[in-house]
N, C-alpha and C positions, 0 to 999 in steps of 0.2 A: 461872535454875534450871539446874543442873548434871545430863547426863542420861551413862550410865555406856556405857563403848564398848560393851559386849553390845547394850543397847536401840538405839544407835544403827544397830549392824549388821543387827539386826530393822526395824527405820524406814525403812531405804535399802532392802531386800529389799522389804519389803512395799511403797512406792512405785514399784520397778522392775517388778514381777510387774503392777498395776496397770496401768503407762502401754505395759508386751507383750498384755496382754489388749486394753487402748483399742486399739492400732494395729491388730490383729489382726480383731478384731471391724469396725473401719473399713472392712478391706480387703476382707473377706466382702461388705461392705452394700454396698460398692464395685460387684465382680460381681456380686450380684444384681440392680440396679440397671439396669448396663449390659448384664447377659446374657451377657456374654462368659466363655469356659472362661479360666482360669489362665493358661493357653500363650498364648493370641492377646493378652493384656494385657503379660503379661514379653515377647512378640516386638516391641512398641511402647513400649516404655521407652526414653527419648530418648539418646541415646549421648551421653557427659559435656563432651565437645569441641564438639557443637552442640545447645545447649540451648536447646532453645524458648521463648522467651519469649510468655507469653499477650497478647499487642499486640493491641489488637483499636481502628478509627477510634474517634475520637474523644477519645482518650486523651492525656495530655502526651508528646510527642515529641519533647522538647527534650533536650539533650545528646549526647555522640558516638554514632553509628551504631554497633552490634553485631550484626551476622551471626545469623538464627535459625538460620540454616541454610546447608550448602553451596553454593546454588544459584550458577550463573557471577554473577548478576545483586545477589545479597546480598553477596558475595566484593566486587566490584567498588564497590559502596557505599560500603562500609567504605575500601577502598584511595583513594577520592575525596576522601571524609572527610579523609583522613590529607594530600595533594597541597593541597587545601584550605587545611587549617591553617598548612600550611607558607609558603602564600601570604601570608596573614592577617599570624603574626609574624613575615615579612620584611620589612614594610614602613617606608620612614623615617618618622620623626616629628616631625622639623624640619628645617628650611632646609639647615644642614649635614652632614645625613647624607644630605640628597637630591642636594647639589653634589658630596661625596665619594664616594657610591656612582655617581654618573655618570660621573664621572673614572678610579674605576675599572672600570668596565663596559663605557665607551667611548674610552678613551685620550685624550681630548679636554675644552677646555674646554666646559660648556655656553652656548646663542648668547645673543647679545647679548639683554637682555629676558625672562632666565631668571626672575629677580629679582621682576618683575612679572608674569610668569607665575604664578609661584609664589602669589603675596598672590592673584590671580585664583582659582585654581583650591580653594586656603582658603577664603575666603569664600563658595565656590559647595560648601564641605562635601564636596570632594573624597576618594573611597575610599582608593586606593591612588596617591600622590603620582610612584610611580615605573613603574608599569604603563603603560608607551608604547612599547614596545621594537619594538612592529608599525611606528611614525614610525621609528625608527632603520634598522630589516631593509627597510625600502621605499628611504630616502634613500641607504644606501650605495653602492650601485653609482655614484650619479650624484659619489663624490667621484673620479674617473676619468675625467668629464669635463668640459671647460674650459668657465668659469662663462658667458663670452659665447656658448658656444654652444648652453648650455642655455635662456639666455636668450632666445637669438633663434627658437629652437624654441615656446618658450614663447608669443611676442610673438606670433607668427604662425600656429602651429595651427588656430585658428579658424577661417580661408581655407577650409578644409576644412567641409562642412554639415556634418561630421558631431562637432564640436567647439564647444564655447563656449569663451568669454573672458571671463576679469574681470581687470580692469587699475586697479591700486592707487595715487594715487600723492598725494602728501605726505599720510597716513594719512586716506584715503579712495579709498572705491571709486566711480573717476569714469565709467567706463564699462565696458557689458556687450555682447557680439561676440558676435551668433548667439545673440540672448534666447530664454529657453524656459522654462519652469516651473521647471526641475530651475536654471538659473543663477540667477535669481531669486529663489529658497527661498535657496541658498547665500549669496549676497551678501547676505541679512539675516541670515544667522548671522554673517560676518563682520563685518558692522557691530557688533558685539558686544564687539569688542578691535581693531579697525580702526586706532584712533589710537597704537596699539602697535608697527603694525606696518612696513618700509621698503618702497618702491615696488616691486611686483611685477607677473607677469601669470602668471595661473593659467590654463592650458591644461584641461577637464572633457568627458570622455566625456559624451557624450548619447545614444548607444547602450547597450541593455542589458546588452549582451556585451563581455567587457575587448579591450582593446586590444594590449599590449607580450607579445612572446614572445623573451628572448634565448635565442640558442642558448647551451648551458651550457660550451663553452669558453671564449666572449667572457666569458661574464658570472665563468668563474672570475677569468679577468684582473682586471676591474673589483673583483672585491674584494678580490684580491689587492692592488692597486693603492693601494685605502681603506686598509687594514692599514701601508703605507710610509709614508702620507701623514700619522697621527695626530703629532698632536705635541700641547705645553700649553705654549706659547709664555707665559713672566711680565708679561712686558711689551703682552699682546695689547689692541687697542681693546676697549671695553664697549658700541661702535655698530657701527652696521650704515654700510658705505658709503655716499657719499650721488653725484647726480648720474652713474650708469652706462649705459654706451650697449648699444645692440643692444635695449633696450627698446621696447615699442608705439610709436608716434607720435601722441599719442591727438588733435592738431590733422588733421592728413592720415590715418588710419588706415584706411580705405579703399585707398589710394595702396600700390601693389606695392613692397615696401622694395628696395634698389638687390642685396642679398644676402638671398637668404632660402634656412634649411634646408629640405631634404627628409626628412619624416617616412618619406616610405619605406611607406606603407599598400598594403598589396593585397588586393582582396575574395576572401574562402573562403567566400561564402555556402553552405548546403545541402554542407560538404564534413566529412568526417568530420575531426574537431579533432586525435585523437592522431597525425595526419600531421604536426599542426606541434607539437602540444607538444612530441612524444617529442624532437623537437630541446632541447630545454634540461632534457632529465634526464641523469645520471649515465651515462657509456657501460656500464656494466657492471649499471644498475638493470633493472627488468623489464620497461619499455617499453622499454627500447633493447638487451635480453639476453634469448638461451632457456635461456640455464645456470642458473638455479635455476628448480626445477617450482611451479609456481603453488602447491600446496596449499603448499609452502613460504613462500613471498609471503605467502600469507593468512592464516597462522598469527601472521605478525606484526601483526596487526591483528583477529584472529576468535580467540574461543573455538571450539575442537572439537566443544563441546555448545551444540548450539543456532544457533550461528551468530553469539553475543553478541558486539556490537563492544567491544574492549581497548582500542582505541588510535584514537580520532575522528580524529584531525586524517592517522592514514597512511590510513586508511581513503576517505578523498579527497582522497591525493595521488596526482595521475594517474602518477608515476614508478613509482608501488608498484601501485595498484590501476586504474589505467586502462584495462590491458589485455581483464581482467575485463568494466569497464562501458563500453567506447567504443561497443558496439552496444545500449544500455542508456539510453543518457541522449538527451532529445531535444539537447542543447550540442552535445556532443559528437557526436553522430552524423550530425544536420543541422543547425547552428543559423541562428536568422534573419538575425542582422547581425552576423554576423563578418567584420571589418576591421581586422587586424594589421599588427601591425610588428615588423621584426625587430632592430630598431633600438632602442635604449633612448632612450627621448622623456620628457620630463615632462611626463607625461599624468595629471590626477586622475581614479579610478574608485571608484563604489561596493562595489564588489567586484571580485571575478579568481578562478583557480582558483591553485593551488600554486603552475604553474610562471610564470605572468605578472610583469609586473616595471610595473606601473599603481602610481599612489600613491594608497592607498587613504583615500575621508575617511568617514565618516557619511553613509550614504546620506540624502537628500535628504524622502525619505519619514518618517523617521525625527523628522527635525526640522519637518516642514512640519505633522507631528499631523493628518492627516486623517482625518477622523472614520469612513473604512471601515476603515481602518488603525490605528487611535489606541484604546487601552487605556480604558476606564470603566467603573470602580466598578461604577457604579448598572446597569448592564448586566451584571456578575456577582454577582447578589445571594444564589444558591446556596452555602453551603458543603460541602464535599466529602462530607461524608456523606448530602447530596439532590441530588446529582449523580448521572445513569445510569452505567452500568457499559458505555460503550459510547467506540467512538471514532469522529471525524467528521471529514469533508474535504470543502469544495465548492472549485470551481476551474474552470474553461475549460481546453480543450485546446492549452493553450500549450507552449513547451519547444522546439520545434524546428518547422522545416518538413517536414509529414508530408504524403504520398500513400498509396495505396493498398495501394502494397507495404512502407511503411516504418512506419505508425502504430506498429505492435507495440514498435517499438523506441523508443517515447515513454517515458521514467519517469512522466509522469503517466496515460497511458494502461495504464503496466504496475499503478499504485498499483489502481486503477480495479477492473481485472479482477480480480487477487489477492485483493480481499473481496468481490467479487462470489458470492451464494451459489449461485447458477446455474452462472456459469462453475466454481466448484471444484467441484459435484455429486461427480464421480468424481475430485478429486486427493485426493493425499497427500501431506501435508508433513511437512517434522518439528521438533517439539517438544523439549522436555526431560521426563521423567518422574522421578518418584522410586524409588528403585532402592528392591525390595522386602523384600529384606534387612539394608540399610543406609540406613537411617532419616536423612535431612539431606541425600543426596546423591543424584546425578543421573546421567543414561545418556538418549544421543540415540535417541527414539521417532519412529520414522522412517515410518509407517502411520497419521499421524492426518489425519482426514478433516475439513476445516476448515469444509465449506459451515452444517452447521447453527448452529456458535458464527458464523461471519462473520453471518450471518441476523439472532443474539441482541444480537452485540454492536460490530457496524460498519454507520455511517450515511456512506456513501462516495457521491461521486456528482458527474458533470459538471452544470454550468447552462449553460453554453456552447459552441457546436464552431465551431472558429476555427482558422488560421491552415494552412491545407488547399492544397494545388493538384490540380486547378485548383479544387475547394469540397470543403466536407465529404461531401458524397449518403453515400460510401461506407464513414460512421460512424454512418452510421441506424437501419442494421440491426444495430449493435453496442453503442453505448449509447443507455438512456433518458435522455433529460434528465431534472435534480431542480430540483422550486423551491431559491433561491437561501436558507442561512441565515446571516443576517447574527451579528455578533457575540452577541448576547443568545441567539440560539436556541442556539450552537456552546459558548456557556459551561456549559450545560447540562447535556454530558457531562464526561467524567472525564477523558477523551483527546483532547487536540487533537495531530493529529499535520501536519507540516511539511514537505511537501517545494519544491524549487526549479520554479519557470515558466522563461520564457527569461532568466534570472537569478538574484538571491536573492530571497527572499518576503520584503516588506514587512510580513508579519502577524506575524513568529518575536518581536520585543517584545512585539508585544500578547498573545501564548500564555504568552510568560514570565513577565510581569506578571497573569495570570489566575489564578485558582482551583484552576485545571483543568493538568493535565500535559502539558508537550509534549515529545514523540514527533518527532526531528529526521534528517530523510536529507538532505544536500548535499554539493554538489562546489564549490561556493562558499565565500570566506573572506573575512570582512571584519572592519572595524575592529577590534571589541570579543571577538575570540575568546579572548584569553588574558585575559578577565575570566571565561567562562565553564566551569565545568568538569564533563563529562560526568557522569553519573551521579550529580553531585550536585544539579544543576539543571535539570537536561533528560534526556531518554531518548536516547541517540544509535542511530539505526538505520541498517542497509546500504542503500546504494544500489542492493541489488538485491534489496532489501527481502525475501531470503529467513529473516528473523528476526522479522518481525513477529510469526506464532503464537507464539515462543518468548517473544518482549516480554509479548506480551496476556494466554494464558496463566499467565506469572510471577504479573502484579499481581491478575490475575479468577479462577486458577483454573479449575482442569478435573479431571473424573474422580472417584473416591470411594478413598478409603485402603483399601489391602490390610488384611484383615482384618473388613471394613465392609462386604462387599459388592464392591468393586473386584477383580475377579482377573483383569479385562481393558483394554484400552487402557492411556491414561495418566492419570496421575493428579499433580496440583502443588497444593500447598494455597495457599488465598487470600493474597495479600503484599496488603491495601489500605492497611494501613497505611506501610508502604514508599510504596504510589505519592502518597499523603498527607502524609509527610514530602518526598518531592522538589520535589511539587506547590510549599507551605511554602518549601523553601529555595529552589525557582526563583525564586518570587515577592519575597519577602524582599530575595534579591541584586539582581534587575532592580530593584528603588527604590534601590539605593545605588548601581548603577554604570553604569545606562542611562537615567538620568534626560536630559533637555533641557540641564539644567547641564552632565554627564558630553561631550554631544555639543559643547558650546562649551568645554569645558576642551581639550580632544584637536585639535580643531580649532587654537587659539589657538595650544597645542605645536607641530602639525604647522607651521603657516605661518611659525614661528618658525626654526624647523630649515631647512625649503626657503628662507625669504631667506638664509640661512646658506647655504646649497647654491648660491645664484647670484652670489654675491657674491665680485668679481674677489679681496678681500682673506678668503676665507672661512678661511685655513689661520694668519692672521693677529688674528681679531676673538674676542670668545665673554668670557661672563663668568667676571672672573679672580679674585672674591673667595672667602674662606671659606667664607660664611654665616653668620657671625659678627651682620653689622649687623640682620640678622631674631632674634636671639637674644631679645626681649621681645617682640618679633609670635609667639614660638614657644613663647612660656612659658618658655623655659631659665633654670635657675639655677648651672646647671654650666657654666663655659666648655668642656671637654673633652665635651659632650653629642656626640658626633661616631662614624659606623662609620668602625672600621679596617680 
């Protein structure tokens, strides 16, 4: 039916007139509704740059991360997101992009046993094929020094109680020097790829606290030295040396060898650390410099508002931020067994701080899955939206050696105090608030009084007082002990937050693999850090934990919206759904890249690389093919499948 342009211009009119009345009449029923005048509704209209989205738990929160709002902590999301991804599509995807990206990354052939490495770490459904670069940044220094004398260091550390031995030899581990729980766990992960591997002798800290500190001129040398020495010799062996001296004697091995090195150890018990770190940072960095003003330092690692940490990994490096926490941390300020060297040793530790030069494996815990320690299901059987709105820490008063006058200066005795709602009665800390003008964005609220939210929404508390001279008495009067809550109780809440003992915490997998969100302060670095990435997996917090309000606050919320009643304090709207997505993706990633497999894959690496590193022909050996003969273990159908 044919309708004439006049009626049609009446049809469009009378439809338009129509759907001004619908909106108009909405908008009324709107305010009447809500009660609000005209003006306080248009002063809350979302600015078009940060638009709110209605998130609310329980909702699909799958796909990229989108900012509701300005907050440092939504900003920084987003920006993880984004370093994330980047991770994800870098990685190889067969055999010769994994040989060719190592040749270019590291000048060198990869070692003898790459090849079977490789098929190993496949089958065990390996994430990221090329994520070891922590094995490479540990091993370089040592291509600067001469392989028998790494060796002989190696052979012989043990002498020392405060070192174990495991001593490999035609691919088995025949004997353990100075057995202990932590050598014992290890040599059954070995056993794992064992027949893989050429005769060695693994030197392992059994001390909590790392070992190696070179001072930072020697050690520019030494890798100045690795950088001369790379080559990709064509003609290189595809084996490891066989029959090399200066190795254990594992018939006589008791018997003082006719030459043995000096590791060079001397005990710093109870002595502030950044006396010997600051020796291997940068002469012009902040430990070892007063020419730049600390707010400056700390902007390289801190948001302005809030306190929010940018940057995890400077944020505990003692070169940058040590100076700050040396009176802060119990390591650093007293710690228990600290026994350096200034000497580069190949020495195995589970961890270290920045400037140490330890070759770091999987800690020991990790792989042993013990069950205080060890992640299970059936013990988080809450999902995040019957989970409390609170966050929990139980712990003993470990971290350093405290007395009377020094406790304060514990980080775990400072975690302690800080949510204690007693001791904050009268502080004021500061938060972030939402600026009342400009809707999305944020301004540091510097007057909020934390004692009654710490009350509502932090379950903080020692079960033990320990490691005191001459005893604790003079911690009696300062904390209550708390019954102990084991894993199931701690799943509970929302917030599991982490900080370090006289080391690194054994529990940071089991949080990451949980439910529940973990909230991480360290000065410690180990294995798997460049698997994990701030803000998208974990909460990272300062070690001088002056952001935790600003953290807790973000995700629980404080205050009532201007216009609603709020026209004092501060006020941050609810993010749970954020702390719901992280929760999510922490968990998510810990099943792919800190599995038990994860921990024997990196390992197999590591051992492979250090026989390489002892081996009188090491600038001579290393696997010299394409990657080509994997091209059907790889799926390839393209010969050219290869990065350029």
């Amino acid at each position: 039916m044919n309708i004439s342009k006049p009626r049609k211009r009446v049809l469009f009119l009378l439809i338009t007139t129509c759907a001004i009345f619908a909106v108009v009449a909405n908008f009324f029923v709107f305010l009447d509704v809500t009660g609000a005048d005209i003006g306080s509704q248009f002063s809350r209209l979302p600015v078009p740059a940060l638009l709110r989205k209605p998130w609310r738990s329980g909702e699909n929160l799958e796909g990229p991360y989108e900012p509701r709002d300005a907050h440092p902590i939504s900003l920084l999301m987003a920006e993880a997101d984004k370093a994330w991804a980047m991770y994800e599509n870098g990685r190889s995807t067969t055999f010769r992009q994994t040989v060719s990206k190592y040749r270019s990354k590291y000048g060198r052939h990869p070692p003898p046993g790459f090849d079977e490495w490789y098929r190993f770490a496949r089958k065990k459904n390996v994430h990221n094929i090329d994520d070891f670069e922590q094995i490479i940044d540990d091993l370089r220094p040592f291509w600067a020094i001469e392989p028998k004398v790494l060796r002989n260091l190696a052979a012989n550390m043990w002498r020392d109680n405060s070192v174990s031995g495991i001593h490999i030899r035609k691919h088995k581990v025949v004997k353990v020097t100075n057995e202990g729980w932590r050598a014992e766990t290890l040599t059954t992960l070995i056993e794992k790829f064992v027949k893989y591997l050429p005769d060695m002798d693994i030197a392992m800290n059994r001390l909590d606290q790392p070992r190696v500190v070179v001072p930072w001129e020697d050690m520019q040398a030494h890798l100045k030295k690795e950088v001369e020495t790379r080559q990709m010799p064509p003609e290189a062996s595809q084996t490891f040396t066989t029959e090399l001296d200066e190795l254990l004697n594992i018939t006589s091995f008791e018997e003082e060898p006719a030459h043995k090195e000096d590791p060079e150890w001397f005990a710093a018990h109870g002595k502030q650390y950044m006396e010997i770190a600051k020796l291997a940072c940068p002469p012009e960095s902040h430990a070892r410099s007063d020419d730049v003003p600390a707010a400056d330092v700390e902007a390289r690692y801190k948001n302005r508002l809030g306190g929010i940490i940018t940057n995890f990994n400077l944020s505990s490096d003692l070169c940058t931020a040590g100076p700050e926490i040396q009176d802060l941390h119990g390591f650093l300020y007293a710690g228990t067994s600290v026994v350096p060297t200034k000497r580069l040793v190949p020495i195995f530790a589970e961890c270290k701080v920045n400037v140490n030069n330890d070759i770091l494996f999987p800690a020991n815990m990790y792989w042993k899955h013990e069950e205080n320690y060890a992640y299970n299901e059936k013990q988080d059987h809450l999902d995040w939206e019957h989970k409390s709105d609170s966050m929990i820490w139980r712990g003993a008063t470990s971290g350093g050696t405290q007395t009377a006058d020094s406790w304060q200066k514990m980080h775990r005795q400072r975690l302690v105090k800080i949510v204690n709602s007693t001791e904050m009665a009268n502080q004021e800390v500061r938060i972030l608030t939402e600026q009342p003008e400009k809707q999305g964005e944020f301004e540091n609220f510097q007057q909020f009084h934390p004692s009654e939210f710490a009350a509502n929404h932090t379950d903080v508390g020692f079960t033990k007082k320990d490691f005191c001279i001459p005893d604790c008495s003079f911690l009696d009067d300062v904390f209550t002990l708390k019954p102990s809550a084991p894993f199931p109780e701690q799943f509970k809440q929302k917030f599991l937050v982490d900080v370090d003992g006289h080391s690194f915490s054994g529990r940071w997998h089991a949080f990451l693999e949980s439910k529940s969100l973990g909230i991480k302060a360290t000065i410690f670095r180990e294995w798997r850090d460049s698997r994990l990435f701030a803000w998208r997996h974990f909460v990272p917090m300062d070690n001088r934990y002056d952001d935790l309000y600003s953290i807790l606050t973000y995700f629980l919320g404080v205050g009532t919206p201007p216009g609603q009643g709020g026209n004092e304090g501060a006020y941050i709207m609810r993010h749970d759904a954020e702390g719901k997505r992280l929760a999510n993706q922490g968990r998510e990633w810990a099943k792919k890249v800190l599995r038990r497999d994860d921990i024997e894959i990196y390992m197999f690496r590591l051992l492979l690389e250090y026989g390489r590193i002892m081996d009188d022909n090491r600038d001579r050996i290393g696997y010299t093919g394409d990657g080509s003969e994997l091209d059907k273990y790889d799926g390839v159908s393209r010969p050219d499948d290869v990065v350029h």
